[in-house]
Structures are given as structure tokens and as C-alpha cells.
C-alpha positions in Angstrom: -5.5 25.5 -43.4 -4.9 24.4 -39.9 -1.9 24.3 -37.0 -3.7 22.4 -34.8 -7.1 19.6 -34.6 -7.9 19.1 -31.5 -6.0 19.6 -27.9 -7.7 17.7 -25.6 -7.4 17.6 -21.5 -8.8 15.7 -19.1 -11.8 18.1 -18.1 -15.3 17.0 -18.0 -15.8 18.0 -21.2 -13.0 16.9 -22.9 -14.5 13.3 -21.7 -17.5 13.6 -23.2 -16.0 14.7 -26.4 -14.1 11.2 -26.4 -17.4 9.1 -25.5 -19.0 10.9 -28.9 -15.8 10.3 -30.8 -16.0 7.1 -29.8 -19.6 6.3 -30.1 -19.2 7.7 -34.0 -16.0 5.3 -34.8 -17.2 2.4 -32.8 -21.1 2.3 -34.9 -21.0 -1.2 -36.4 -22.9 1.0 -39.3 -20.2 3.4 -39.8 -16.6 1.3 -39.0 -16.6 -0.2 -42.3 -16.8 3.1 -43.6 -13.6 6.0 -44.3 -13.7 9.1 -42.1 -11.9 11.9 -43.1 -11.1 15.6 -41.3 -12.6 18.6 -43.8 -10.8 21.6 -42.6 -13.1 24.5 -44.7 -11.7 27.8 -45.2 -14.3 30.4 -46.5 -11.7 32.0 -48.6 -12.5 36.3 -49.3 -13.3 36.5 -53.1 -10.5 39.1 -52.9 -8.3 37.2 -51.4 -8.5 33.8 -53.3 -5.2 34.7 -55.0 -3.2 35.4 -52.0 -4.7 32.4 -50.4 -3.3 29.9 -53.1 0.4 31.5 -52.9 0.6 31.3 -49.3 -0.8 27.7 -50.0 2.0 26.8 -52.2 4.3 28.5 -50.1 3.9 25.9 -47.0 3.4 23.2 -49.4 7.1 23.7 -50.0 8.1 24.1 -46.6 6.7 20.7 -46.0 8.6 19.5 -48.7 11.8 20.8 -47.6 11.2 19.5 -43.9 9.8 16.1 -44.8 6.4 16.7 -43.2 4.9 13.4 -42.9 0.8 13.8 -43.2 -0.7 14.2 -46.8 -3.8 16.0 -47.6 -6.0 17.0 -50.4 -7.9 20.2 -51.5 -10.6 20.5 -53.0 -12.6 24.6 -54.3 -15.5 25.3 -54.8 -17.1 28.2 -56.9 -18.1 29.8 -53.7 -14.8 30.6 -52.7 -14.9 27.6 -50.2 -11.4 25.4 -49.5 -11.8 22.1 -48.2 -8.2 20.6 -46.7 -9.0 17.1 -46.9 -7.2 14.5 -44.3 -8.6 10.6 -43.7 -8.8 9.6 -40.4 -7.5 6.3 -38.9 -9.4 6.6 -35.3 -10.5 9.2 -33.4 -7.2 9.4 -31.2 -6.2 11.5 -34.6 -8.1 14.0 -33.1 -5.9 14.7 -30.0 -2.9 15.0 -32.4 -1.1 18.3 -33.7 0.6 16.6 -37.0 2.4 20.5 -37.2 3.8 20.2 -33.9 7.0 18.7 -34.5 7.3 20.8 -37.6 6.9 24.2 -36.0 9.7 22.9 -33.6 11.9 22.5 -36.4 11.6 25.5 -39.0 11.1 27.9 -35.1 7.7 29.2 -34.1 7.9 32.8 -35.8 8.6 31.5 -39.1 6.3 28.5 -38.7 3.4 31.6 -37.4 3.8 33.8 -40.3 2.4 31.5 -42.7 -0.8 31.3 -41.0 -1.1 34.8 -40.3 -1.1 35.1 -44.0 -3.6 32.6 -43.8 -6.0 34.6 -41.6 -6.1 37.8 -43.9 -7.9 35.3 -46.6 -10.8 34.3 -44.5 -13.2 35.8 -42.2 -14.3 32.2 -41.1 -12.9 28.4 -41.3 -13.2 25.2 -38.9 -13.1 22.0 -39.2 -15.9 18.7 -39.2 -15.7 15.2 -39.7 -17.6 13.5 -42.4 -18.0 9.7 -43.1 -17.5 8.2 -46.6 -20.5 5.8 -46.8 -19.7 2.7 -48.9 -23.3 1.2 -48.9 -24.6 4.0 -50.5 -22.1 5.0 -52.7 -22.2 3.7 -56.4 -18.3 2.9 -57.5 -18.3 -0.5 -59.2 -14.9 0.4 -60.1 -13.5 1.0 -56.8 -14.1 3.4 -54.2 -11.9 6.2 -53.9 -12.1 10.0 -53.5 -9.9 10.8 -56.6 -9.5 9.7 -60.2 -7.0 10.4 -62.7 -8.3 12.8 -65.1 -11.7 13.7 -63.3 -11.0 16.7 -61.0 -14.0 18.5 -61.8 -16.2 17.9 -59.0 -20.2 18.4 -58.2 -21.7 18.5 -54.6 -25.2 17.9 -54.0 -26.4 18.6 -50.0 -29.2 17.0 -49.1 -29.9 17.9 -45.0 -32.4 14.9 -43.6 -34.5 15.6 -40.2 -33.8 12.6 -38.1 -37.2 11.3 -38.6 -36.7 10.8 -41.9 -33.0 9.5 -42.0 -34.0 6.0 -41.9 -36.3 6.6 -44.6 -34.4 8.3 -46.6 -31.4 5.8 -46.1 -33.8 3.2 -48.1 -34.5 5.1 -50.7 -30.6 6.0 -51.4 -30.2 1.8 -51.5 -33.3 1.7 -54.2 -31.2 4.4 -56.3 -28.3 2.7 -56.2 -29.8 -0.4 -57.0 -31.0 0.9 -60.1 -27.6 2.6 -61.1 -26.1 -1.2 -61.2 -29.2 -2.8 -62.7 -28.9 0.0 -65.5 -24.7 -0.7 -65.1 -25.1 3.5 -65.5 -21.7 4.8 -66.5 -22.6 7.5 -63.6 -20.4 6.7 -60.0 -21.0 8.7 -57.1 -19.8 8.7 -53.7 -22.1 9.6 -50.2 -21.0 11.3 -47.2 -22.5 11.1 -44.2 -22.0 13.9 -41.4 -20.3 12.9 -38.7 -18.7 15.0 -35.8 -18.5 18.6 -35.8 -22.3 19.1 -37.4 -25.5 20.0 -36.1 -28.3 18.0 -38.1 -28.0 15.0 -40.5 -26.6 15.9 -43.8 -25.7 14.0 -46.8 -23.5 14.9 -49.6 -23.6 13.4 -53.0 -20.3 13.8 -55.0 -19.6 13.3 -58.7 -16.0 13.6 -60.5 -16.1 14.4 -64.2 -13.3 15.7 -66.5 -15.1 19.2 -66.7 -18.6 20.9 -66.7 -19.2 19.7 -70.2 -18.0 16.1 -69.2 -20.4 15.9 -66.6 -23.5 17.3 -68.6 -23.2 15.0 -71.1 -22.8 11.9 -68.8 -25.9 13.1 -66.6 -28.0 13.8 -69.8 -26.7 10.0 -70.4 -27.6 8.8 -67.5 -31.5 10.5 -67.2 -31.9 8.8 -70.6 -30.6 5.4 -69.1 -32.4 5.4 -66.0 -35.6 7.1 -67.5 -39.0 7.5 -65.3 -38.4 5.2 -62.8 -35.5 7.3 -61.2 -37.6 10.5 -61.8 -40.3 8.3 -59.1 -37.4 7.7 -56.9 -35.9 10.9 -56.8 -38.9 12.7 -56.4 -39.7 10.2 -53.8 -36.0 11.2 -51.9 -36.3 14.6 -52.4 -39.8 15.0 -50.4 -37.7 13.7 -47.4 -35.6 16.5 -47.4 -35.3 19.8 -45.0 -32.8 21.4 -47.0 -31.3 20.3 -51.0 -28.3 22.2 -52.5 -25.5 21.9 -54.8 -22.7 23.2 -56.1 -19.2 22.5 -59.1 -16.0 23.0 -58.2 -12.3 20.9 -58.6 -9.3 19.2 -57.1 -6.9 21.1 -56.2 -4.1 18.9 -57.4 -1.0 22.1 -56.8 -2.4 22.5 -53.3 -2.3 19.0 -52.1 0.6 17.2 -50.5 2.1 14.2 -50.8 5.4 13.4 -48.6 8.1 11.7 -50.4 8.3 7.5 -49.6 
């Protein structure tokens, strides 16, 4: 969870920090595209139950104070906490959203909820990531969340920048074959945007559960048949680094103000 994004001055480095932010929202490639804030918390496996009740705790807090800024969380079964926060521009980024509401509930009370925070975690920080419509396969509509499907599964695939452009093409020739097959299978890409060394991508699928999603990729291998095996293989010999992992929306950690 975080108090604060980014408090910027005028420094030298504070000015290079806005040319990069800008460069990344200004990309003709990328502008078309949703950025969102992750903040990750690397939650103690000890701690996971103290972390969700101070969680709900501030969630009501917000409530009760009107606290204007939604955000989603997603867990995964490494003990990982992703706040989730969509970005408009990267002036968001020189913005403290819980400034004004540390003002108004006082700055001890407002504090003791994070310091509860920090006995969860050993390590958490926050990165920008960029929701890649071209590459994503959601002939229903692209959005991060659907009713229902809050099992989730990652797949990180880390690209060396001599193969990104490659490896770009041969997400397109997947996709392509998801909507010549109309596969029942939708997925969304991320791209890595600030706050990340190296170019990763992340594949994510929503099911209703594990078993859900087994049965709908067993489905889908049998749809697409051999001539995704070729492409995947092909994808997959582009990469430095390939990992995945299941988890789920949080739904009774996320916020929504009221209207």
C-alpha cells in the first residue's frame, strides 16, 4: 500500500525523470494504450493475515472520509500484493492522492495504518506497466476485470532488446490465430514501462477458478493445434527469462468511492 507516488522537485534529476515520463506517455506506440501504477507489496507468509485486516481497515477509513481515487488488488500465490491504479498522464506521478486525506483524519492516525503496513513486508515499490491493446486478444472488450473471472494467471516473458521487435511480431501472429480459430481463450499483454530495468511482458488470463482455466486451455490447445505449438515454440526461443504464476482479484481489498 502506498502514502505517497512520487514527490518531485525541480533538481536535475527530477527533470530528467519528467523527459522519461514523458518520452513513455508521448510514444505514438504506447498513447493508445492504458497505463496503470502497480504498487507490489511482498507480503511475509506470516503476515498475509494481518496484512488483509489492516487492508480492510483503511478501506473503511476511505469510505468514511470520501477518499476520491479507486484501486484494485490483485494476490498472488507467492504472497505478492499488487495495488492496482490507471494512470491518466504522467503528471499523476507528482501527485500524493493521500495528502488531503491524512490532513483530514490527523497525521498520527493516518501513520499508524502504514506502520501496520510495514510489519507485513520486508520489501514493496511501485512500477508502471502499459496495457498493450495490439497484442492483447479481447474481442469482447478490453478490460482488466470480469464479472465472475477473478482467478487470474500470469505468464512473464523478459525480451532482450534485440529481440523485442521480433518478438512483438510473433505476439501479432498468435493473436492472429486466436481470432482466425474465434478461441474462447482472451488474454491481455503488458508491457513494462517506467520503474523496470529490461523489457518484460506479461500475459494475463481470468478464469472462474483453477479448474475453469484448465479446461478452457486444454480447449484451446485442441483448437489451435500444431500450428500454435510452431508459434510458441518460435516466441519462446526469443526469450531471456519465462515464468508464471495463479493467483485472484482481490475484490474486499479494492475501492471504489461512492458517485
Amino acid at each position: 500500500m502506498k502514502t505517497t507516488i512520487f514527490n518531485l522537485k525541480h533538481t536535475s534529476s527530477s527533470i530528467l525523470l519528467l523527459f522519461i515520463l514523458g518520452f513513455i506517455f508521448s510514444n505514438s506506440s504506447l498513447a493508445q494504450n492504458q497505463t496503470f501504477l502497480i504498487h507490489e507489496d511482498q507480503v511475509l507468509p506470516s503476515k498475509q493475515g494481518d496484512y488483509v485486516a489492516v487492508s480492510k481497515e483503511f478501506i473503511t477509513l476511505c469510505k468514511e472520509n470520501n477518499f476520491p481515487e479507486p484501486w484494485k488488488v490483485a494476490q498472488m500465490n507467492d504472497g505478492k500484493f499488487l495495488i492496482i491504479t490507471s494512470l491518466k498522464n504522467f503528471a499523476d506521478l507528482d501527485k500524493n492522492p493521500m495528502e488531503d486525506l491524512a490532513k483530514k483524519v490527523g497525521k498520527e492516525k493516518f501513520g499508524s495504518y502504514f506502520e501496520k503496513f510495514n510489519q507485513c513486508y520486508d520489501n514493496h515499490g511501485s512500477y508502471v506497466i502499459i496495457l498493450n491493446n495490439e497484442l492483447s486478444y479481447m474481442p469482447d472488450g478490453l478490460t482488466i476485470t470480469q464479472e465472475g473471472l477473478d482467478y487470474r494467471k500470469w505468464f512473464f516473458m523478459d525480451v532482450s532488446a534485440k529481440n523485442k521487435s521480433e518478438f512483438k511480431e510473433k505476439m501479432k501472429e498468435i493473436k492472429d490465430l486466436f481470432v482466425d480459430k474465434k478461441s474462447k481463450m482472451h488474454y491481455r499483454v503488458y508491457e513494462s514501462g517506467f520503474g523496470q530495468v529490461g523489457d518484460r511482458f506479461v500475459v494475463v488470463i481470468s478464469a472462474k477458478d483453477g479448474l475453469d482455466y484448465a479446461q478452457k486451455s486444454e480447449e484451446n490447445r485442441n483448437l489451435l493445434g500444431n500450428d500454435f505449438k510452431l508459434k510458441f515454440d518460435h516466441l519462446y526461443s526469443l526469450l531471456s527469462n519465462y515464468s508464471e504464476i495463479s493467483g485472484r482479484m482481490r475484490p474486499d481489498l479494492s475501492y471504489t468511492p461512492k458517485k
